[in-house]
C-alpha positions as CSV (number, residue, x, y, z in Angstrom):
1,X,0.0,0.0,0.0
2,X,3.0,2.6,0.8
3,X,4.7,2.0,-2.4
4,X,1.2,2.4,-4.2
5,X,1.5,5.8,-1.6
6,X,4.4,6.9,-3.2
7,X,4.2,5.8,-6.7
8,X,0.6,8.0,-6.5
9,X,2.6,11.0,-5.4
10,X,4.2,11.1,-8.7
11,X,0.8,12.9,-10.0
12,X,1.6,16.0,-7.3
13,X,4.0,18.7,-9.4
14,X,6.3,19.1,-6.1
15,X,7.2,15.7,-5.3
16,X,6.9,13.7,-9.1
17,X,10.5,15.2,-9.7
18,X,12.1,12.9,-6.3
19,X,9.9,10.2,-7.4
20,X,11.4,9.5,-10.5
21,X,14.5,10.1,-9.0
22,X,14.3,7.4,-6.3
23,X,12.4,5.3,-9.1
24,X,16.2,5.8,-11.4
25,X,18.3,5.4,-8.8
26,X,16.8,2.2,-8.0
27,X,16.8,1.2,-11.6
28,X,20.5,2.4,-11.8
29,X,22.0,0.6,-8.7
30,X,20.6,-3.4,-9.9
31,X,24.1,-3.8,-11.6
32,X,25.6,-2.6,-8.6
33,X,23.5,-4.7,-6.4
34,X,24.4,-7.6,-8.3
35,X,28.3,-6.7,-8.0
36,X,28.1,-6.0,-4.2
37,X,26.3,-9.3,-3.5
38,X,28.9,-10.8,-5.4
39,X,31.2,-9.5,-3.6
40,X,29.6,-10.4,-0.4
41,X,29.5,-13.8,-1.3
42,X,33.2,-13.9,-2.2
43,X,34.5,-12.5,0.8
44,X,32.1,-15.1,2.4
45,X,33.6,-18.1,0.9
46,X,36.7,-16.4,2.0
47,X,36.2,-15.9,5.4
48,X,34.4,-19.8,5.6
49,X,37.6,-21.5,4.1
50,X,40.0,-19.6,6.4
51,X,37.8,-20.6,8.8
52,X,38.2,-23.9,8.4
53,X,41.8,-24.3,8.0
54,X,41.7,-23.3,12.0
55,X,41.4,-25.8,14.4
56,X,37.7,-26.5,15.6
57,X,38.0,-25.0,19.1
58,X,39.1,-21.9,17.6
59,X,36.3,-21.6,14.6
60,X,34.2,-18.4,15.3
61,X,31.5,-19.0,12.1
62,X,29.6,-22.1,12.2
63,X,28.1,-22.3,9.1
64,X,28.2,-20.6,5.2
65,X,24.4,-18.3,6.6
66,X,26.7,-17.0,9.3
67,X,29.4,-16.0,7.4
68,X,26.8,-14.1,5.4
69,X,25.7,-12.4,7.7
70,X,28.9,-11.3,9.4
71,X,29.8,-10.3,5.8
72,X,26.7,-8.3,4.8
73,X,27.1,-6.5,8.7
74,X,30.9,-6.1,8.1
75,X,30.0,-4.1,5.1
76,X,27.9,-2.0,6.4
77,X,30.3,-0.8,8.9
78,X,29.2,-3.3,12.0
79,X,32.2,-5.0,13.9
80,X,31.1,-7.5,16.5
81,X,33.0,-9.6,18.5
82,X,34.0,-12.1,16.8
83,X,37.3,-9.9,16.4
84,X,39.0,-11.9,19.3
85,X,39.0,-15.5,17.1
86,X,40.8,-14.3,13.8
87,X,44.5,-15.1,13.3
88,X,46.6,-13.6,10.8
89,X,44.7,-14.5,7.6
90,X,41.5,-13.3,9.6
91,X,42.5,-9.9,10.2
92,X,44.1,-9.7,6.7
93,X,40.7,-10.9,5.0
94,X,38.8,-8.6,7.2
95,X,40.9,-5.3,6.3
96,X,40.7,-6.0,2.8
97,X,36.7,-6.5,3.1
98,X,36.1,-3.4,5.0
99,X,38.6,-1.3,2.6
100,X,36.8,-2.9,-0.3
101,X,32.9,-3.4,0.6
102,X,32.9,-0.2,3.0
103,X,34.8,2.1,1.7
104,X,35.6,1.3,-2.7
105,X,31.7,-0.5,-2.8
106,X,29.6,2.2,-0.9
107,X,31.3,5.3,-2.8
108,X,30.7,3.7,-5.9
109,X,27.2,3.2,-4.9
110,X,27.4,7.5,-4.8
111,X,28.8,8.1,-7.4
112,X,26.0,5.9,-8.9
113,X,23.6,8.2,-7.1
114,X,25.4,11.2,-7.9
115,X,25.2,10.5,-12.0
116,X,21.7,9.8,-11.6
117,X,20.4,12.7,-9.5
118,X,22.8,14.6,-12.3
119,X,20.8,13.2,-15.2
120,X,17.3,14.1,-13.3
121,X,18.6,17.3,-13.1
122,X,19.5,18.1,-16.4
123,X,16.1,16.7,-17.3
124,X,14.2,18.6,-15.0
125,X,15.9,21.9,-16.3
């Protein structure tokens, strides 16, 4: 009902303009959706097979959902405490995640936004 809400306000001269906006952004950011969840996945796999290469006592993600999540949180700038069972290929793998999902992935997701609120722009003028 609230996107039928929004997708109504469109008809109203003041908000069509940020309507379409959101409505392109959202369109625009599918490839980049599609890269970041690859990416998520990746640094998943990563995290599960360094995982298991420690011994069982020392494992801190129990199963391939887990590391998904811890992933998926880690990009979006949440560090919990699993920080105390990484080694060396732990910490490695999780500086090169949060330099690369958190910092290179989320600014390309502005600069994403950024092009499109441009091209609104442009049109709207």
């Amino acid at each position: 009902m609230w996107f039928k809400f929004f997708y109504f306000l469109r008809t109203i001269e003041q908000t069509s303009y940020l309507i379409k906006m959101i409505i392109n952004v959202v369109a625009d950011m599918r490839v980049f959706i599609f890269l970041l969840f690859c990416c998520i996945i990746a640094f998943a796999d990563a995290f599960m097979s360094a995982n298991y290469a420690m011994p069982e006592e020392d494992r801190f993600i129990e199963d391939y959902p887990k590391a998904l999540e811890f992933i998926f949180l880690l990009t979006l700038g949440e560090f919990n405490e699993m920080f105390g069972a990484f080694d060396y290929l732990g910490w490695i793998l999780f500086i090169l995640c949060t330099v690369f999902n958190l910092i290179v992935m989320l600014n390309l997701l502005i600069a994403v936004i950024s092009t499109t609120f441009e091209d609104a722009a442009e049109i709207k003028q």
